[in-house]
C-alpha positions as CSV (number, residue, x, y, z in Angstrom):
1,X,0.6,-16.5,-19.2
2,X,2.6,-14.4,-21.4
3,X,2.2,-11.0,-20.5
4,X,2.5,-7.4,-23.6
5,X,4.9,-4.6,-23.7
6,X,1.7,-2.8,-21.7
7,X,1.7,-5.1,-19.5
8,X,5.2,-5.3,-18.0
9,X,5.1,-1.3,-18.1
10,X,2.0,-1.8,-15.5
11,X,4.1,-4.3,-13.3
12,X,7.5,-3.0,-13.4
13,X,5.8,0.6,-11.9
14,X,5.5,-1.7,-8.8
15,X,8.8,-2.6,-9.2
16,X,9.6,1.1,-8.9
17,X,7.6,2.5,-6.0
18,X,8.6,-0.5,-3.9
19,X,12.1,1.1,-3.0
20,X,9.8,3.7,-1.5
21,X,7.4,1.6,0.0
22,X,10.2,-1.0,1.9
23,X,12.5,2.1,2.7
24,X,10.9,4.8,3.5
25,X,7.1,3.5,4.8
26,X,8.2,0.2,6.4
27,X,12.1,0.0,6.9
28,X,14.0,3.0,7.7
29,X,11.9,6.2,7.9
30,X,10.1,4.9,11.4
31,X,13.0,3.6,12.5
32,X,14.9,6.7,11.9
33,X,12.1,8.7,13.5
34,X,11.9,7.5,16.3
35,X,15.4,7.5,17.4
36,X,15.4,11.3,15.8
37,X,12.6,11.9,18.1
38,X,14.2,10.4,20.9
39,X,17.0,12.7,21.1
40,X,14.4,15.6,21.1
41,X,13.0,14.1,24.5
42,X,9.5,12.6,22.7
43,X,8.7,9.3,25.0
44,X,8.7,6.1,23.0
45,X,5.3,5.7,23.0
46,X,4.5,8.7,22.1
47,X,6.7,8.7,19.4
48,X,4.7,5.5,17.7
49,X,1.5,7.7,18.5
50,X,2.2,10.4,16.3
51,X,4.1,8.2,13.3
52,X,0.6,6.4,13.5
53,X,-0.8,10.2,13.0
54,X,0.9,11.0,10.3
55,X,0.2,7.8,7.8
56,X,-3.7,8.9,9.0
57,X,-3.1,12.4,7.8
58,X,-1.1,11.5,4.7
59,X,-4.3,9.4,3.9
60,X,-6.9,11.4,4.8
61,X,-6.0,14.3,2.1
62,X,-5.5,11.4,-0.9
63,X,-9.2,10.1,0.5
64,X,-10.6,13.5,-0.2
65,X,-8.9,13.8,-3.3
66,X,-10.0,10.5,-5.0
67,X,-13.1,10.3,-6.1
68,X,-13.1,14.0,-7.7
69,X,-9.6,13.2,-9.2
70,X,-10.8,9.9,-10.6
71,X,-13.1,11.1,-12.5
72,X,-10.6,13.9,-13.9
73,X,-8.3,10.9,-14.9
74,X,-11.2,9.0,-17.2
75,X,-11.2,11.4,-20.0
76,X,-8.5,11.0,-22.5
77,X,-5.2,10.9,-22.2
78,X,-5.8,12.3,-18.6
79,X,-5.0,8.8,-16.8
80,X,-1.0,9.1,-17.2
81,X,-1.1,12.9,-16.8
82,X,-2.6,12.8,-13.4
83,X,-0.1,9.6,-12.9
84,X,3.0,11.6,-13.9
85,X,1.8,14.6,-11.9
86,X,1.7,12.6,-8.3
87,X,4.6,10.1,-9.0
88,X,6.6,13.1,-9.9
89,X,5.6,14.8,-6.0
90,X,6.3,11.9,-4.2
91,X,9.7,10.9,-5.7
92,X,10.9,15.1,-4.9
93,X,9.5,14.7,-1.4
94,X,10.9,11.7,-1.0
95,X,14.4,13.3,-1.9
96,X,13.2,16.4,0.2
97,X,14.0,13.6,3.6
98,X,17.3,13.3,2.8
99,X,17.5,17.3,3.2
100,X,15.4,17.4,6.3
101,X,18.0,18.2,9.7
102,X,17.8,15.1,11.5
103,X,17.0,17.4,14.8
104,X,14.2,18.4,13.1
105,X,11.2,15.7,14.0
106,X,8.0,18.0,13.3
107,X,9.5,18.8,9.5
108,X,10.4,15.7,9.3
109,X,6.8,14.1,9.7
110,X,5.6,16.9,7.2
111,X,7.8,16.3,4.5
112,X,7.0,12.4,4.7
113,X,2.9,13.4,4.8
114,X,3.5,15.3,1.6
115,X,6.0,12.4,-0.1
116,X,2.9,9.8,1.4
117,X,0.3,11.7,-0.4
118,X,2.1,11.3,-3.8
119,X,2.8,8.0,-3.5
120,X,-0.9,6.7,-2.2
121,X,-2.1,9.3,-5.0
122,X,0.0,8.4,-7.5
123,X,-1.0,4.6,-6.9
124,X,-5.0,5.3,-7.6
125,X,-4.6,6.5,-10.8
126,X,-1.9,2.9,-10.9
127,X,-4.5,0.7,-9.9
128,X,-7.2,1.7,-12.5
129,X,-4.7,1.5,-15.4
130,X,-5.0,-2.6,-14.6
131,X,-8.4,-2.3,-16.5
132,X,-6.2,-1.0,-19.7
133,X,-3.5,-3.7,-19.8
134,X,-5.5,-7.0,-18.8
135,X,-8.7,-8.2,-19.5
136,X,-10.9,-9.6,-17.2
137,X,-9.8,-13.5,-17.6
138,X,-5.9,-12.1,-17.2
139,X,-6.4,-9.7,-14.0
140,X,-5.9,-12.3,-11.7
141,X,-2.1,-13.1,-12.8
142,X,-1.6,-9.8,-13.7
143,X,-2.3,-8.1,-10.6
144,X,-0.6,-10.8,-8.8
145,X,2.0,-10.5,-10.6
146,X,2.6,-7.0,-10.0
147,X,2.8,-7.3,-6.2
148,X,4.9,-10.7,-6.4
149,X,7.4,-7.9,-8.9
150,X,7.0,-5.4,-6.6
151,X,8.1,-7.4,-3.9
152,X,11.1,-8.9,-5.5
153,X,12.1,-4.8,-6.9
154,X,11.6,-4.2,-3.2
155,X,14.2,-6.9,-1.5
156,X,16.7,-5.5,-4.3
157,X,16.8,-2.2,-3.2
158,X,17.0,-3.4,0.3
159,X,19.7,-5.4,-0.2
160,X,21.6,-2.5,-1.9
161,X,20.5,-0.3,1.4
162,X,22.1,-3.2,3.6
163,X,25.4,-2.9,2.2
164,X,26.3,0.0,4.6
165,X,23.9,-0.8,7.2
166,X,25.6,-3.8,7.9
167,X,28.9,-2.3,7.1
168,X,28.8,-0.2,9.7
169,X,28.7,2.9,6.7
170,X,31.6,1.0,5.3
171,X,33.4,1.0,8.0
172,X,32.5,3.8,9.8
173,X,32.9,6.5,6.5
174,X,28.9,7.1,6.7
175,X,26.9,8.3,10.2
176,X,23.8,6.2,11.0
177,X,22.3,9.3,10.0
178,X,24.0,9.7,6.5
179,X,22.6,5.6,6.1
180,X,19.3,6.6,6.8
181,X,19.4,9.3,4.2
182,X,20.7,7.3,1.7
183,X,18.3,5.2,1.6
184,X,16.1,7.8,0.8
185,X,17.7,9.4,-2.1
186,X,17.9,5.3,-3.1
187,X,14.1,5.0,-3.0
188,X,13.7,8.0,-5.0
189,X,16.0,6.9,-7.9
190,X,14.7,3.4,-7.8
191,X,11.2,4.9,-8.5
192,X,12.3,7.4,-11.3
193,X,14.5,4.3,-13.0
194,X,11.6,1.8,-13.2
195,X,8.8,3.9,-13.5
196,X,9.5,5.2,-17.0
197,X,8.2,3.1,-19.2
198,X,4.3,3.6,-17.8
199,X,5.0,7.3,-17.1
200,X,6.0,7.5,-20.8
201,X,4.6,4.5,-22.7
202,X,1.2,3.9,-20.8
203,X,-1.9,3.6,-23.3
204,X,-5.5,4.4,-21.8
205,X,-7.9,2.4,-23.3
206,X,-11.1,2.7,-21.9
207,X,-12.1,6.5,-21.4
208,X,-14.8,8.9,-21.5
209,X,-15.9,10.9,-24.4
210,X,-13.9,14.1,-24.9
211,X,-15.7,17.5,-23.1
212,X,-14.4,20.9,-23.2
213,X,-15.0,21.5,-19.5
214,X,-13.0,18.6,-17.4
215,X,-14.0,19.7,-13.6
216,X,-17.3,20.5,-14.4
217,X,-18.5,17.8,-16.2
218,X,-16.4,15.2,-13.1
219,X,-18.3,16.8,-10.7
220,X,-21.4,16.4,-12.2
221,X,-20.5,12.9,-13.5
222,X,-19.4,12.1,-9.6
223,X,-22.6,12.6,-7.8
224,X,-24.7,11.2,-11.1
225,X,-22.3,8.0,-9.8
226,X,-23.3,8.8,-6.3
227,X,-27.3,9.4,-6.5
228,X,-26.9,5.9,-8.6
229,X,-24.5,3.3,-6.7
230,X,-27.3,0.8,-6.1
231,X,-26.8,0.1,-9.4
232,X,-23.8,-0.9,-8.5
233,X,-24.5,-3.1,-5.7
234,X,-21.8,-5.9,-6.2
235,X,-19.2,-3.0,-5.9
236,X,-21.0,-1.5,-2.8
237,X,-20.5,-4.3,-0.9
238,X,-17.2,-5.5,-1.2
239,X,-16.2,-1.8,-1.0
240,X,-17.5,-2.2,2.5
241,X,-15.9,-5.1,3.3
242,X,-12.4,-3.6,1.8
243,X,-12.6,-0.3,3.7
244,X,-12.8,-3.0,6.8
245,X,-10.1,-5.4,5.9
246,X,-7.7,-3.5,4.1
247,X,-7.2,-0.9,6.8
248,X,-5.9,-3.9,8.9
249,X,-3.2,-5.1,6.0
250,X,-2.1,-1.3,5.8
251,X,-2.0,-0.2,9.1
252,X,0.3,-3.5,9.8
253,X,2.6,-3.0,7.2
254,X,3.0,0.8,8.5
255,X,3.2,-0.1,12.2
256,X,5.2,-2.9,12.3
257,X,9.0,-1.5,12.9
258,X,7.5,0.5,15.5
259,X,6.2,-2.4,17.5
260,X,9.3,-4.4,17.0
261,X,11.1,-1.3,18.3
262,X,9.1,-1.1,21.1
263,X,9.3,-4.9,21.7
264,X,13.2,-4.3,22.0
265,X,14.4,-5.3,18.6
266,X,17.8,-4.4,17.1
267,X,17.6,-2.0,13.8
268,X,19.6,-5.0,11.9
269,X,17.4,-7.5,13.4
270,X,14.1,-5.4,11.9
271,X,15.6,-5.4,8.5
272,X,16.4,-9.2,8.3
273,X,12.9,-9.6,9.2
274,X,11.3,-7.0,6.8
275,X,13.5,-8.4,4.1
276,X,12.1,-12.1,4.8
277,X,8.7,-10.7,4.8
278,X,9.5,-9.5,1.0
279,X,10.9,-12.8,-0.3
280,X,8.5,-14.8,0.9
281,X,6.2,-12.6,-0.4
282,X,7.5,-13.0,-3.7
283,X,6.3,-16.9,-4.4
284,X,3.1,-16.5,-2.5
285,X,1.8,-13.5,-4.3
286,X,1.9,-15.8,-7.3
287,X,0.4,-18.5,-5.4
288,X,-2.4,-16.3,-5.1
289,X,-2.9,-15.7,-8.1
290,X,-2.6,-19.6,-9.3
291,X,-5.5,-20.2,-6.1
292,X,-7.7,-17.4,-7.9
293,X,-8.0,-19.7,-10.8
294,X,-7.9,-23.2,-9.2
295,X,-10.8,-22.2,-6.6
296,X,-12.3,-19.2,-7.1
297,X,-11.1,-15.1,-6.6
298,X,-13.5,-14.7,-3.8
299,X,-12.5,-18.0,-2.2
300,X,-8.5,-17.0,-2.8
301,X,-9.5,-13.7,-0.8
302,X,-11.4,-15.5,2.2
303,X,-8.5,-17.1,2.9
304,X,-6.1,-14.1,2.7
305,X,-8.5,-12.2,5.2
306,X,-9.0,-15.2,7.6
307,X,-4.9,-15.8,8.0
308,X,-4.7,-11.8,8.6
309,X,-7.6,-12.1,11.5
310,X,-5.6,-15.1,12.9
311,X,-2.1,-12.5,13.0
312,X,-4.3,-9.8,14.6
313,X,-5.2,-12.6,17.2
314,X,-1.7,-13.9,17.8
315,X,-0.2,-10.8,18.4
316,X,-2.0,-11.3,22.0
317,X,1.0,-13.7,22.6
318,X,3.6,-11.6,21.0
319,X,6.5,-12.2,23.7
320,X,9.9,-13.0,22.4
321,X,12.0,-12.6,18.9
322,X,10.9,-15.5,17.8
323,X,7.3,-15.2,17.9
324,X,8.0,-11.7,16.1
325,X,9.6,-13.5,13.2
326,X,6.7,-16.2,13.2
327,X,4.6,-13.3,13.0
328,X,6.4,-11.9,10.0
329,X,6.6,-15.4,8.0
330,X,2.2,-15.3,8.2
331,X,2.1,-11.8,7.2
332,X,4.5,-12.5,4.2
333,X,2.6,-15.4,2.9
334,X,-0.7,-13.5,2.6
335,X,0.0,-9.5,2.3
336,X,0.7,-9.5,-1.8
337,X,-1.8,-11.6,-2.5
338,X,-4.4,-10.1,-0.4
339,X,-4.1,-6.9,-2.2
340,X,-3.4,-7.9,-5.6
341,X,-6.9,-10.0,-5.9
342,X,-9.1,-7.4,-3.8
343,X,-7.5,-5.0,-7.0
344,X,-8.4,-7.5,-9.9
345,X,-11.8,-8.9,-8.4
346,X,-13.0,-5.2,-8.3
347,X,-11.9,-4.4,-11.8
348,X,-14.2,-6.9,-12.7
349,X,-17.3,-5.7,-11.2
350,X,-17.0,-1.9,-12.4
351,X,-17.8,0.0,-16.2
352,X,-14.6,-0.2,-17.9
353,X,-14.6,3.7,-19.6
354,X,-15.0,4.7,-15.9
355,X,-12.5,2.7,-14.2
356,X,-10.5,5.7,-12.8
357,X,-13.6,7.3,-11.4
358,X,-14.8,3.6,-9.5
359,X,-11.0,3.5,-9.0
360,X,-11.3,6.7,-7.0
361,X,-13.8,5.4,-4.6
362,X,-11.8,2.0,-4.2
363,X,-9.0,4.1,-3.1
364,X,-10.7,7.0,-0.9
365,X,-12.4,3.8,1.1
366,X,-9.3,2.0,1.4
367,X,-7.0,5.4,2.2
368,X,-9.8,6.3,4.1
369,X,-9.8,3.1,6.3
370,X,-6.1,3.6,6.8
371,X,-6.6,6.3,8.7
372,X,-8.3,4.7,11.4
373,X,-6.2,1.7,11.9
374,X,-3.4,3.6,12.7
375,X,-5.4,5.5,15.3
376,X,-6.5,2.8,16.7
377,X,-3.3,0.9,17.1
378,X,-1.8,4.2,19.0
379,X,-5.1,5.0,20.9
380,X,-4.6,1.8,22.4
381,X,-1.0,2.3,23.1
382,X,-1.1,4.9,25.0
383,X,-3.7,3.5,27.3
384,X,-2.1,0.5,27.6
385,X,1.8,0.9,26.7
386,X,1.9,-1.9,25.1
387,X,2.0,-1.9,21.4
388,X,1.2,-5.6,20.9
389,X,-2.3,-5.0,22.3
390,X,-2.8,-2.1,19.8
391,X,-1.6,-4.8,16.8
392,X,-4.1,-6.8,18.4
393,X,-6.9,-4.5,18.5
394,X,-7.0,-4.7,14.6
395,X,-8.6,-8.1,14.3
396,X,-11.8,-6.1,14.8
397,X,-11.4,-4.6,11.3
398,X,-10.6,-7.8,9.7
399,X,-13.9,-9.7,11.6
400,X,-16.1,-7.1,10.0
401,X,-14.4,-7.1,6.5
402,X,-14.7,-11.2,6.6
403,X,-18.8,-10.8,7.5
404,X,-19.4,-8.0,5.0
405,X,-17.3,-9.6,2.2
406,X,-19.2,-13.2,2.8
407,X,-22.8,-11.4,2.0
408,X,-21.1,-10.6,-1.3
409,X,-22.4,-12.4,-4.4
410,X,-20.4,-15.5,-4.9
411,X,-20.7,-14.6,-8.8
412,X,-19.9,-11.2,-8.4
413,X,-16.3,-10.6,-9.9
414,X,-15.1,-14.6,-9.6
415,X,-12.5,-15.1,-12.5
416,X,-13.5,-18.8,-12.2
417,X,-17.1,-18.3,-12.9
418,X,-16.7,-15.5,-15.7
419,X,-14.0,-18.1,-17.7
């Protein structure tokens, strides 16, 4: 399809918060933390323990802050404001890394919680602006198309990042340390760059009507949505079954240099494989989005969640290198597309004019779910000191998300069916 001025806007944003999410969530930050936290005498474990901590804690505040905030961002013009407002915190805190002392683990941790809660915040009031650009017959490719962008803006920035990894800092002119800093302040002006155009341009077109008193009237408006969700039963449900299932896609894609670390990888070896996870990413995001209409959203998705439950299980035999990069092929055929259809097939199912609001609880459930994954994966760490069993420990979450999201209507939010 051929997509508007609006629409490119919406996608390119993932374009521009994927330099944060490759280099600073997945790529470099944990890597650099743990060896930061080495040096101060914190035991490998340990050290995967409390990065686990921290993306719970990061998520925890934007969970709390959702729903309310949601509903701020459905009166008019309010959408891009609130965007603008957490974009704008997590591209300085992002900055704010680079500035951290590397001796300085416990800062640095805070200063990443803070840059993490701008980002996942920022993202909520992203998400609901899909019910602006695309209508319900488009989401599908739109959405898709966003991650598969996002994915592509992310290997970009990589590659510019690898340039003095690989160089040794250009031949020894930049420290590890400086590298790891770079990429930072790289992330951060890759998100300002390619954000523009929604932070300026982007139209709200479905909104509430106009009050004179915005946090009174959200509140009330919040638990008038809350004393009435069975109304909203469709939404209910697969809300459950997210919370379940995307806590396992999140929680792998913010654990998984940490495992490889502790599995004995090389930091060059980690970001060939993260960088393969991003290309292939880009085609089969797409592919998701072409399956969506060929058999069905809620089909697509089944699939998605069934090859993650099958990762979860093979981490069990998670011995050498090259069961790692197996590992990484199978998450990148299925992590874009995963997310990008769970986003369009609920914009289908809520009120338009109070997409931010429904929005809100999408994200507070799926934030909210991150924070136990993570717990999970270093609960079980530590008890068992191996990190492939905590990986493992996640197929729970994807079991109950496939059960829950099965006992869904197979009407409910299908692009196929609504055509």
């Amino acid at each position: 399809m051929k997509f508007n001025k609006q629409q490119w806007g919406w996608i390119f944003y993932d374009w521009a918060n994927s330099g944060y999410g490759i280099l600073v969530t997945t790529a470099v930050l944990p890597v650099y933390f743990k060896a930061v936290a080495e040096v101060a005498g914190v035991s490998t474990s340990n050290s995967t323990a409390y990065w686990g901590y921290a993306n719970s804690l990061g998520t925890l505040v934007v969970s709390l802050l959702a729903p309310l905030l949601g509903t701020l961002a459905d009166y008019p013009h309010m959408k891009r404001r609130w965007l603008n407002i957490f974009t704008w915190a997590g591209i300085i805190m992002t900055l704010a890394l680079a500035a951290v002392p590397s001796r300085f683990w416990g800062l640095l941790l805070a200063v990443y919680i803070i840059a993490s809660i701008g980002y996942s915040g920022a993202n909520v009031f992203y998400d609901s602006f899909l019910t602006d650009v695309a209508t319900d017959a488009e989401m599908d490719m739109v959405s898709t198309t966003g991650y598969s962008m996002g994915y592509l803006g992310g290997v970009l920035a990589f590659l510019i990042f690898l340039v003095p990894e690989l160089t040794n800092g250009f031949g020894g002119w930049m420290s590890s340390t400086a590298i790891a800093k770079f990429s930072f302040v790289l992330a951060a002006g890759w998100w300002i760059i390619f954000a523009y155009p929604l932070l300026k341009h982007g139209h709200q077109q479905y909104m509430m009507g106009a009050v004179d008193h915005h946090l009174a009237d959200s509140l009330a408006r919040l638990r008038q949505t809350l004393r009435h969700l069975s109304h909203y039963r469709q939404a209910c449900w697969f809300l459950v079954a997210y919370f379940f299932y995307i806590d396992g896609v999140d929680t792998i894609f913010t654990m998984a240099t940490s495992i490889g670390k502790d599995m004995g990888l090389k930091t060059g070896m980690l970001m060939l494989v993260l960088l393969l996870v991003q290309l292939i990413a880009v085609p089969f995001s797409l592919l998701y989005g072409w399956l969506a209409n060929r058999i069905g959203t809620r089909n697509a998705l089944l699939i998605g969640i069934i090859v993650y439950l099958i990762i979860c299980l093979a981490a069990l035999h998670l011995h050498t290198v090259a069961d790692f990069w197996g590992l990484a092929v199978l998450i990148g055929t299925s992590q874009g597309g995963i997310q990008a259809l769970s986003r369009s097939y609920f914009g289908r199912l809520i009120p338009k004019n109070a997409s931010n609001e429904f929005f809100g609880f999408y994200n507070i459930l799926g934030k909210f779910s991150a924070i136990i994954g993570p717990v999970i994966v270093g609960v079980v760490t530590q008890l068992t000191g191996k990190s492939t069993l905590g990986a493992a420990s996640l197929s729970i979450l994807f079991l109950i998300g496939l059960i829950v999201f099965m006992s869904v209507s197979r009407m409910a939010g299908d692009s196929r069916d609504k055509d």
